[in-house]
C-alpha positions in Angstrom: 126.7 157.2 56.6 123.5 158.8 57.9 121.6 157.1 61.0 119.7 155.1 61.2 120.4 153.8 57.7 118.7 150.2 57.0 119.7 147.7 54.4 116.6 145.2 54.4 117.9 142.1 52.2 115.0 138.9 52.2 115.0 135.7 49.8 114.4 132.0 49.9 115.7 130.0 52.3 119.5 129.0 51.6 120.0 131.5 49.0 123.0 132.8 50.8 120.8 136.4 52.4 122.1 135.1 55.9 125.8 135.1 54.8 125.4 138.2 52.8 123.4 139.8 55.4 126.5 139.3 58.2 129.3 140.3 55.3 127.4 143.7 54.6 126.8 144.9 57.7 130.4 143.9 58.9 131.3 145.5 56.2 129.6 149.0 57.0 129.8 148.8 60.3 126.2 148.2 61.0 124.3 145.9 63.7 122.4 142.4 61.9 119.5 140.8 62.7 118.4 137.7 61.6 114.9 137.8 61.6 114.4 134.0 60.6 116.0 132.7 64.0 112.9 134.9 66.0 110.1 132.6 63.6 112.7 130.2 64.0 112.5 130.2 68.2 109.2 130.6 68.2 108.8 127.5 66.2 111.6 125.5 68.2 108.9 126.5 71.2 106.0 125.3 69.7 107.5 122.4 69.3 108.4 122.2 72.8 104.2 122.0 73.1 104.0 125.7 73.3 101.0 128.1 71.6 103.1 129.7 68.9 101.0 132.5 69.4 101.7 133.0 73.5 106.0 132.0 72.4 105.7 135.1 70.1 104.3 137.6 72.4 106.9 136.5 75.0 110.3 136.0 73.2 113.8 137.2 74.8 116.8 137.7 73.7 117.6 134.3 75.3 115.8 132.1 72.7 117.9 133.4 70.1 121.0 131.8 71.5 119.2 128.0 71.5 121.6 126.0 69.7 118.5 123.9 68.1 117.7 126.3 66.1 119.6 125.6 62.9 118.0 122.0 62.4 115.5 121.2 59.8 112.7 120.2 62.3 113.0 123.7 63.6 113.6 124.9 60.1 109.9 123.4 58.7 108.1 124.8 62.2 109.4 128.5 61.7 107.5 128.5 58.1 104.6 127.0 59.8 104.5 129.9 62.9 105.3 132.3 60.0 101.5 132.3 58.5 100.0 133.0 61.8 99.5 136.6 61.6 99.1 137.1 65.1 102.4 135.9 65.3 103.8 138.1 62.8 102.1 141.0 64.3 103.8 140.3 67.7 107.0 140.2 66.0 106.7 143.4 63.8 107.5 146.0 66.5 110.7 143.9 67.6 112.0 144.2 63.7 111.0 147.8 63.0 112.4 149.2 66.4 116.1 147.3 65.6 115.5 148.4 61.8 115.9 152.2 62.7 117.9 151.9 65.7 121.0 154.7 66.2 123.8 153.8 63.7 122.1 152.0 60.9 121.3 148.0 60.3 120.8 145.3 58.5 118.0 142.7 58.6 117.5 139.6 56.8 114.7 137.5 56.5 111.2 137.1 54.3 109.3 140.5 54.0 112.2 142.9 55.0 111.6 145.1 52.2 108.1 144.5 51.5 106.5 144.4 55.2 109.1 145.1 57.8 110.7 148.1 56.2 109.2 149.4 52.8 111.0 152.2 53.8 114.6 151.0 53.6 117.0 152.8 52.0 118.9 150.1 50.2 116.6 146.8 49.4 118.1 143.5 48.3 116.9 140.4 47.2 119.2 137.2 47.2 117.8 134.3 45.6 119.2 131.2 44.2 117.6 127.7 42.3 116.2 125.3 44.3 118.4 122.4 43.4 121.4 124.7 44.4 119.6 125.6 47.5 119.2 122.3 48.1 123.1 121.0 47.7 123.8 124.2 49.7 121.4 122.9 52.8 122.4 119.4 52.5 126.2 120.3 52.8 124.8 122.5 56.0 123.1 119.7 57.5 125.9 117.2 56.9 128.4 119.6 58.3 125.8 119.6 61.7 125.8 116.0 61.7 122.2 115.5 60.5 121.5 112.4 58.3 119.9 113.6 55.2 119.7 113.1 51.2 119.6 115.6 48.1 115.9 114.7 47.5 114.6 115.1 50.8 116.0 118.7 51.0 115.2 119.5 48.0 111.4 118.4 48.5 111.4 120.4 51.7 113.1 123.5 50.2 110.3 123.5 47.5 107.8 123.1 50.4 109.0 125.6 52.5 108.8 127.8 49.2 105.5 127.1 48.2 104.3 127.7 51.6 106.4 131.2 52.2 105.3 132.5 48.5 101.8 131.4 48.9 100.7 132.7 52.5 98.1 135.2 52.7 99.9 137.3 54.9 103.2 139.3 54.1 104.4 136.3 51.1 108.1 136.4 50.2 108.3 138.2 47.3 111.1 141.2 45.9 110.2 144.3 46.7 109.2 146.8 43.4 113.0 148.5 44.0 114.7 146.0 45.5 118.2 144.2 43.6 118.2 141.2 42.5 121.1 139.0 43.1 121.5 135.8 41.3 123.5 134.0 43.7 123.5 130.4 41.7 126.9 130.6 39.8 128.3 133.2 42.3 130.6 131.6 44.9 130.4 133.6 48.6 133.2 135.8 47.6 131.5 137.5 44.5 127.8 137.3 45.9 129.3 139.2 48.7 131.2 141.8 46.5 128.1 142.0 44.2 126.2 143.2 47.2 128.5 145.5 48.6 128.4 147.2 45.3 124.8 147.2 45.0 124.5 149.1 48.8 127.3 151.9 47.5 125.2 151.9 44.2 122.0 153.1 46.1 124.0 155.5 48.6 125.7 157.1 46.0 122.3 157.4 44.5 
């Protein structure tokens, strides 16, 4: 494989991009960055009382270890940090930088493929409906021990779509030459495979 190589693969949230994301670049051997967990410790710090702004320009490795992060309180402030551009911007050089980093990588997230790296050489975008979005979250949440029902997740996945689609700044949205990749009727396995043949599709390319 050439270096750096970068696989940018964005989508809605619980669409199965972070699962995906880790199978691909195990994989082909190829470091993986979430970039949801860096809007999504920025937001756990703003709602610590911190200026989301100040938490951005001043994130460390550290924050990305919080164990916090996964919960839907967290979940709901990352998309609200994530229209601040200033807080985009702060985060943009962080992403690029491990984008074309020595040996290749992966990165998940919103605007991989649109913002972050319209350069990429292999784009992919995993989405999924909202009600089975939803199931998928709620099974998530349950298996965290969080107290939740099927129409409270669902209302906030729609939220959190409306909000991420609808921003000013970088919206989630496919890139022009990215893949699309259903992953409603696909269970892990076949999403997975399905991606995997999509990447050797485009290097073969």
């Amino acid at each position: 494989m050439m270096s750096p190589f970068t696989i940018a693969i964005d989508g809605p949230a619980a669409a199965g991009k972070g699962t995906i994301s880790k199978a691909v670049a195990a994989h082909f051997d190829l470091a993986h960055l979430d970039t949801g967990l860096l809007y999504r410790a920025v937001g756990a710090r703003m709602l610590q009382g911190e200026d989301p702004i100040a938490a951005a320009q001043t994130l460390a490795a550290g924050d990305l270890e919080n164990p916090d992060l996964r919960t839907a309180d967290v979940a709901q402030a990352a998309s609200k940090v994530a229209v601040i551009p200033e807080v985009r911007a702060s985060l943009l050089d962080f992403q690029r930088a491990f984008a074309r980093r020595s040996g290749g990588a992966v990165l998940d997230g919103r605007d991989i493929g649109t913002v972050i790296c319209p350069q990429a050489e292999v784009k992919l975008f995993v989405t999924a409906s909202p009600e089975v979005r939803a199931t998928r979250r709620l099974a998530e949440l349950s298996d965290n021990g969080f107290k939740t029902d099927f129409e409270t997740v669902l209302a906030d996945v729609k939220a959190r779509d409306d909000r991420d689609m609808n921003r000013a700044d970088a919206p989630l949205r496919p890139a022009e030459d990215a893949v699309i990749i259903d992953t409603s009727d696909l269970d892990v396995e076949a999403a997975i495979a399905a991606a995997v043949a999509a990447v050797d599709a485009r290097r073969r390319a």
